[in-house]
MDTraj code that builds the backbone (N, CA, C; nanometers):
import mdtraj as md
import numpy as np

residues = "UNK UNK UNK UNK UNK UNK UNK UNK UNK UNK UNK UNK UNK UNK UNK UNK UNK UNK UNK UNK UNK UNK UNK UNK UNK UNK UNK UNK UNK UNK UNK UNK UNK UNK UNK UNK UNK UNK UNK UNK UNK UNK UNK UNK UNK UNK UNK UNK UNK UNK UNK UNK UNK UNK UNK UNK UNK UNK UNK UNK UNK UNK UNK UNK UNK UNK UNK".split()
xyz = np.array([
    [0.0824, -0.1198, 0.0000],
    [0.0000, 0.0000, 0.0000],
    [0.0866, 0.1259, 0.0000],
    [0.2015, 0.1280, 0.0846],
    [0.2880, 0.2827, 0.0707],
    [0.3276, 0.2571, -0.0230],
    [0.3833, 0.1966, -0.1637],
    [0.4713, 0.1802, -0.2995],
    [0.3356, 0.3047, -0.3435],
    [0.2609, 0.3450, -0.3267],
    [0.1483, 0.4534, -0.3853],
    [0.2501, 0.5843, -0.3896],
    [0.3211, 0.5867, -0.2665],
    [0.3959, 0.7064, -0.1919],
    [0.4992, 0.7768, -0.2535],
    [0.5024, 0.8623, -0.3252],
    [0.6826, 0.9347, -0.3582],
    [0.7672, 0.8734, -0.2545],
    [0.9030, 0.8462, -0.2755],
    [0.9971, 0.7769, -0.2043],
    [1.0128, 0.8737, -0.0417],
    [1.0031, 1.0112, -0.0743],
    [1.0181, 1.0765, 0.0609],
    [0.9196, 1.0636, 0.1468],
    [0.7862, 1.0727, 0.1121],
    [0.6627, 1.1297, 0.1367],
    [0.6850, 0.9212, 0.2291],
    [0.7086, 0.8072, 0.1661],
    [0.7042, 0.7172, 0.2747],
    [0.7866, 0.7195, 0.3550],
    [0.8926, 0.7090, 0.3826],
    [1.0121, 0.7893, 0.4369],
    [0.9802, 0.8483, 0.5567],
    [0.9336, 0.9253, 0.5594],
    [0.8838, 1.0897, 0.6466],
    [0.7448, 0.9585, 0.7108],
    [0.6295, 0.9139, 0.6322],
    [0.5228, 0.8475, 0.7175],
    [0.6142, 0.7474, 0.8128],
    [0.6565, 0.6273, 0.7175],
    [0.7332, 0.5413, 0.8108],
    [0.8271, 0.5932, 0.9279],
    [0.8855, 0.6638, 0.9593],
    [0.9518, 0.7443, 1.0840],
    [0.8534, 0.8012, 1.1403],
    [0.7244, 0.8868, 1.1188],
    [0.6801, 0.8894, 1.1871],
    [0.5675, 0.8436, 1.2456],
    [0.4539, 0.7422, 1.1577],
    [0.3810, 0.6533, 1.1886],
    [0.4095, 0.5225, 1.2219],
    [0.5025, 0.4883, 1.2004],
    [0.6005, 0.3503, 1.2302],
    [0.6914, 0.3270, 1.3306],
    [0.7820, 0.4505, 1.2934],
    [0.8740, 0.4335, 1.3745],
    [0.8675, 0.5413, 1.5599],
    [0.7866, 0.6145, 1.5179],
    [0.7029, 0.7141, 1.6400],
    [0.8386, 0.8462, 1.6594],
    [0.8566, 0.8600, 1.5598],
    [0.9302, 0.9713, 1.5783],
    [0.8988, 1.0978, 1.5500],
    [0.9233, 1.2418, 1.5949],
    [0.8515, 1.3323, 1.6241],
    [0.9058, 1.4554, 1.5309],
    [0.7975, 1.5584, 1.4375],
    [0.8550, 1.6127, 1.2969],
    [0.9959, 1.6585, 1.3233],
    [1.0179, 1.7135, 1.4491],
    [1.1425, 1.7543, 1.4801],
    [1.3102, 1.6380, 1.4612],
    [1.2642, 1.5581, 1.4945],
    [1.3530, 1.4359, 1.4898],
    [1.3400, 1.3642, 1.3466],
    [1.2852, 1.4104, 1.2803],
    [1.2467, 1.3499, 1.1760],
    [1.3334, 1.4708, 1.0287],
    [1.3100, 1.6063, 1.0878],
    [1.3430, 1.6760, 1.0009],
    [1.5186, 1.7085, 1.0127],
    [1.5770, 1.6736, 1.1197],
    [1.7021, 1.6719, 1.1458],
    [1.8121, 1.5573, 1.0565],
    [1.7118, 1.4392, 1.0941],
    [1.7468, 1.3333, 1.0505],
    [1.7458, 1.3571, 0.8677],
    [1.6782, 1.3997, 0.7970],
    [1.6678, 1.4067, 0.6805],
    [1.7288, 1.5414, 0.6229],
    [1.7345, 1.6256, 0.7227],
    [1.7463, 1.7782, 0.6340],
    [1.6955, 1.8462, 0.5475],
    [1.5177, 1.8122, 0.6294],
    [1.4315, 1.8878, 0.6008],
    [1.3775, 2.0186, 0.6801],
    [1.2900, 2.0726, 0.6617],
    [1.2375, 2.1730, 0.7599],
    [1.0835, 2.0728, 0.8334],
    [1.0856, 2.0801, 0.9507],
    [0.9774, 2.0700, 1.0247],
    [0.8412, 2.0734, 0.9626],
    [0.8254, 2.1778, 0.8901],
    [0.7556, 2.1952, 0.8127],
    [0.6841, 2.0852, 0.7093],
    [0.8065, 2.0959, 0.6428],
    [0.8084, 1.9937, 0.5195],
    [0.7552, 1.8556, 0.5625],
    [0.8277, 1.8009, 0.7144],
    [0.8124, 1.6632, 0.7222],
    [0.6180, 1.6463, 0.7891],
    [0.5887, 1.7494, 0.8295],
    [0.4463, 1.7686, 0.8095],
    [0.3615, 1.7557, 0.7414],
    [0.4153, 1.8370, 0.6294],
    [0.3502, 1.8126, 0.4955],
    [0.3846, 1.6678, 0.4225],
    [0.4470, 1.6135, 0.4559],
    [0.4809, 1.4754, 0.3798],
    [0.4036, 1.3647, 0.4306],
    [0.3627, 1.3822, 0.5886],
    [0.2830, 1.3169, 0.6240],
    [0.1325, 1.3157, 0.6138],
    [0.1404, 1.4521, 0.6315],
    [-0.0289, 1.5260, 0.5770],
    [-0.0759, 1.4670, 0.4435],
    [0.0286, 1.4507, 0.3400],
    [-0.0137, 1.4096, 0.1922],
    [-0.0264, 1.2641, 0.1960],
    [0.0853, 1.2709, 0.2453],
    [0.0612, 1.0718, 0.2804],
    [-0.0695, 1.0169, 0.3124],
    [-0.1039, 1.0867, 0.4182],
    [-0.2685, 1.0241, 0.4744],
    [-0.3208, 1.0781, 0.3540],
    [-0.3517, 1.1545, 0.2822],
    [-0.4491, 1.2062, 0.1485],
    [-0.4137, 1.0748, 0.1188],
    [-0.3096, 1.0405, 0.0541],
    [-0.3137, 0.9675, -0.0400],
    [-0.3414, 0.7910, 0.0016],
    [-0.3185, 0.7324, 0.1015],
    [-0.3983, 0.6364, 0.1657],
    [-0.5195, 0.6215, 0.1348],
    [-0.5951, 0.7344, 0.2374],
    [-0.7171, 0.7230, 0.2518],
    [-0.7463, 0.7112, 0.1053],
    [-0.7623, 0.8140, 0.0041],
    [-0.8096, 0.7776, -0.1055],
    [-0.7979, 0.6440, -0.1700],
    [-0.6494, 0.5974, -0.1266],
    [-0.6554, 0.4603, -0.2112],
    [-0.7774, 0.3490, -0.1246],
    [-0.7563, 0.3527, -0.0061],
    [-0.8529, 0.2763, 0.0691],
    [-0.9849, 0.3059, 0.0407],
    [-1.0083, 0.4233, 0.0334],
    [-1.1847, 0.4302, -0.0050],
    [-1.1937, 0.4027, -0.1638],
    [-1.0800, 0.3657, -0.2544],
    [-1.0759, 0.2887, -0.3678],
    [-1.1423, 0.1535, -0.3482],
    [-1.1071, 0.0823, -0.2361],
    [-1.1303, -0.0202, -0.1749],
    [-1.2244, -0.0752, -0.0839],
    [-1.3057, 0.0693, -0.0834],
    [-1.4439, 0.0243, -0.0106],
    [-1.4137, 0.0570, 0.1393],
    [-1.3152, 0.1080, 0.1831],
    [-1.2729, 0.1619, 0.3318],
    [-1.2946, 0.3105, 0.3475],
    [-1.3654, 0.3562, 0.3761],
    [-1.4248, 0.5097, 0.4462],
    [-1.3555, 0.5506, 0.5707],
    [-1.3676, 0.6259, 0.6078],
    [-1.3466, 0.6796, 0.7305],
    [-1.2164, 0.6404, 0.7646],
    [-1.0970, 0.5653, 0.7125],
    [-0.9720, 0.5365, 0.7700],
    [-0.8976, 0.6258, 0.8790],
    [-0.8683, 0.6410, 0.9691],
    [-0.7934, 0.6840, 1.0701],
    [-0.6430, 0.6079, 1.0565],
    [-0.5670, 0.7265, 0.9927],
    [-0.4361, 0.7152, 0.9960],
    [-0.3505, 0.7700, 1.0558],
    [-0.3223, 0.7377, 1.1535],
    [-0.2421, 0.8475, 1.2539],
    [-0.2536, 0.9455, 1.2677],
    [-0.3855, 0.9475, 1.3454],
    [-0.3844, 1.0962, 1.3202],
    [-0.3770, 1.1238, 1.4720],
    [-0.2937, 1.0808, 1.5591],
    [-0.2734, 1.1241, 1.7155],
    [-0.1805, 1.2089, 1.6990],
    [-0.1674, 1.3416, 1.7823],
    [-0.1037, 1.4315, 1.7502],
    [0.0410, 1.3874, 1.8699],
    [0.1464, 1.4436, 1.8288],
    [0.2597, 1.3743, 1.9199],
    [0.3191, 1.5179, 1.9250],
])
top = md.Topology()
chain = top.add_chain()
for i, resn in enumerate(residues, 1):
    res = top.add_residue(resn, chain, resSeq=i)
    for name in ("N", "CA", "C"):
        top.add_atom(name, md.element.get_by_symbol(name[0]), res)
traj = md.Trajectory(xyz[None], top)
């Protein structure tokens, strides 16, 4: 299901939906801005959910606990 993902955009989810690491630790690690690794995750869930409600799954809750 993440092979959907630009190579960063899984990257950035997996560290931080996977691996529980926090945008700050995440954007150091990559040499991104805080920012950015936000937005990579933010798109990420877009792009899930849509594939899942491809699939007949609504309402998916993807990490969305705030850390």
């Amino acid at each position: 299901m993440l092979d959907i993902l630009p190579e960063v955009s899984k990257k950035v989810f997996n560290l931080y939906a996977i691996d529980g690491y926090k945008h700050k630790e995440i954007s150091h690690m990559l040499g991104i801005p805080e920012g950015t690794s936000k937005w990579h995750v933010s798109d990420a869930r877009k792009k899930l959910k849509a594939r899942l409600a491809e699939y007949g799954i609504e309402n998916a809750e993807l990490m969305t606990t705030k850390r």
